[in-house]
N, C-alpha and C positions, 0 to 999 in steps of 0.2 A: 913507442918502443916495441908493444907487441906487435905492431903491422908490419912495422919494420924489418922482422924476425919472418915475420908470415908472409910478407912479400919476397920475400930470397928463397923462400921454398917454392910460391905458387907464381911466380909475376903473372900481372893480370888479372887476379881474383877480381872479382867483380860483385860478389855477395859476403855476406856476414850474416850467423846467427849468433848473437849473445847468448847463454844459457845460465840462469842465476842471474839476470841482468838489475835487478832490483827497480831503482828507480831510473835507470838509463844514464847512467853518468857515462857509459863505454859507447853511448847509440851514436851522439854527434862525429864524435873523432872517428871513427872507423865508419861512419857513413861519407867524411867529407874522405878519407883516406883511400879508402877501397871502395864506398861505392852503395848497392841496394844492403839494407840491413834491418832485420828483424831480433826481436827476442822473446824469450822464454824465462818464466818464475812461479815460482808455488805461491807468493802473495799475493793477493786479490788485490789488500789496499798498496803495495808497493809498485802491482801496477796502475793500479789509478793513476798515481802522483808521474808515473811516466807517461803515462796516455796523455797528463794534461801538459806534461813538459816537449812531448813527441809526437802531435796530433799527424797524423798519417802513416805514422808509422806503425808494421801489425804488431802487436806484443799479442802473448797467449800465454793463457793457465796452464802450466803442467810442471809435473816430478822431472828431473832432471835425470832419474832410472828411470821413466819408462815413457816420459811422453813420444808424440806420434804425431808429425805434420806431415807429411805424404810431399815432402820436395828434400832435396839437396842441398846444400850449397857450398862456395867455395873454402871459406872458412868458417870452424865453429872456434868459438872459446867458451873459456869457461875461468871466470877470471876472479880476483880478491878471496883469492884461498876458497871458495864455494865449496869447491869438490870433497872440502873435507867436514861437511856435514853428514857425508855419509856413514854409516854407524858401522862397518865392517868393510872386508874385505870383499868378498862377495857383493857389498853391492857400491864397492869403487870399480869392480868388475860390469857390474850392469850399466853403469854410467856410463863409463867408457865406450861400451859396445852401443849403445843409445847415442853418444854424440857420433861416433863413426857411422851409421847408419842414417845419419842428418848429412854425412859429408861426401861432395861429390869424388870419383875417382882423378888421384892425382893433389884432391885438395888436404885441408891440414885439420888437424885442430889442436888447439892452443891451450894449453892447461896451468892454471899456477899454482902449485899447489901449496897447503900447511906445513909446517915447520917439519923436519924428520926427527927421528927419533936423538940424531947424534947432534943436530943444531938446535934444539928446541932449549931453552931457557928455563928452566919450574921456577916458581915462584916471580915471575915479572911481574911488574908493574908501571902501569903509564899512565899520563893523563894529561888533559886536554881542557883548553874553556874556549867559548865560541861565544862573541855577541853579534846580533842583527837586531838594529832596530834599539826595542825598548827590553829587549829580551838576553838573558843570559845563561847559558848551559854551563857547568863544569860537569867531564865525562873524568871518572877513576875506574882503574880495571886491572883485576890481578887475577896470575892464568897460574895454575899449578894442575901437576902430572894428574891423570886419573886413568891407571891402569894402560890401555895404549891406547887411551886419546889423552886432552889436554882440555882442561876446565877455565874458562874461563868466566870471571863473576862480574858485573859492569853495573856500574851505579851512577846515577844523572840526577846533577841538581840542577831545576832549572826558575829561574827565579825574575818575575818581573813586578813591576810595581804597584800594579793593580790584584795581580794574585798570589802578591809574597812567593815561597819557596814551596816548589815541590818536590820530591823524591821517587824516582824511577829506579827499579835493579831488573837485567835483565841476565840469562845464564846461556853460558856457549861451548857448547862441547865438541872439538874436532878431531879426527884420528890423523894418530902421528902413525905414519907409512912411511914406511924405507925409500929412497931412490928408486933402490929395484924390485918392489912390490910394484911402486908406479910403470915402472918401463914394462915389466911384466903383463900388469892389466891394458898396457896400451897393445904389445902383441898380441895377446886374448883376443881382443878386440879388432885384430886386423890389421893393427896403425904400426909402423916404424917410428919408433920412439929418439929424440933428440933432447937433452936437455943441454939450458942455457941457465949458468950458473950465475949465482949474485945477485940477478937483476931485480925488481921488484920488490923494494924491502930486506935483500935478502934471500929470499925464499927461494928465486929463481922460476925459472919458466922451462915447462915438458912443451914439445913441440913433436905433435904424430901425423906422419904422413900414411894417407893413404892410398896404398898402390893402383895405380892406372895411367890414362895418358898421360 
């Protein structure tokens, strides 16, 4: 779906950088879709687990404000709400200007972002169980307001026969931004901002063009 938005802007892209790409769940589709594709992450070990699921493909360490590869390319994204780990304004500002400076003239980039301040839910709650194998996770997770981001708190039990039950909590705090804060940091930035409402969960998709051929 998101190429699909990014080819009606770019036809013809021919590159992808993921940014936040994690373990590379975005590399195959958008490599078989559009073509050469690279990414970028602050985890060491989450890129491990993609270098061993994407052997040739480049991944590389870095801050999503400020890393520095010294090429272009046609499309960037930045996708599964990532962008809203940023802790302020100011530096969904720096981001934004950092993934345009990754994009070539003409090309896009692709942003999904966190919940806004007027769709955002306090107090949800979801949860999830997944088995592989011999192995069993239930995932629980409840997000409530904290000042202008959103907390949320996630707890995993994960339980197999040899090692009984264990207990995982991990904590995640994202900033709730306006629509038009977003479209704003993407002008900042250079980009003509477009957004594509619903999609994604919900959340929808920012789509920034930046001007050239």
């Amino acid at each position: 779906m998101v190429a699909e938005h990014v080819l009606r802007l770019r036809p013809g892209a021919s590159s992808v950088l993921d940014v936040a790409c994690g373990t590379g769940g975005h590399l195959d589709p958008f490599g078989e879709l559009i073509g050469h594709v690279e990414g970028v992450d602050l985890s060491e070990p989450m890129l491990a687990i993609a270098r061993h699921k994407h052997p040739g493909v480049a991944l590389h360490l870095g801050d999503m404000r400020d890393f520095r590869l010294g090429r272009v390319f046609d499309v960037v994204t930045c996708l599964f709400a990532s962008i809203g780990y940023v802790r302020s304004a100011a530096e969904l500002d720096r981001t934004l200007a950092c993934l345009a400076r990754h994009t070539a003239e003409g090309g896009v980039v692709a942003v999904e972002p966190w919940w806004f301040p007027q769709t955002y839910l306090d107090r949800w709650v979801s949860a999830d169980t997944v088995k592989w194998e011999d192995t069993t996770v239930a995932r629980v997770a409840h997000t409530v307001r904290d000042g202008d981001a959103s907390r949320m708190e996630v707890h995993y039990l994960e339980a197999t026969p040899e090692g009984g039950v264990r207990h995982l909590t991990e904590v995640h705090r994202a900033m709730l931004f306006t629509r038009e804060r977003y479209e704003e940091g993407f002008r900042r930035a250079g980009l003509e901002p477009r957004y594509v409402p619903e999609v994604l969960s919900g959340r929808g998709l920012f789509l920034g063009v930046r001007p050239g051929r």
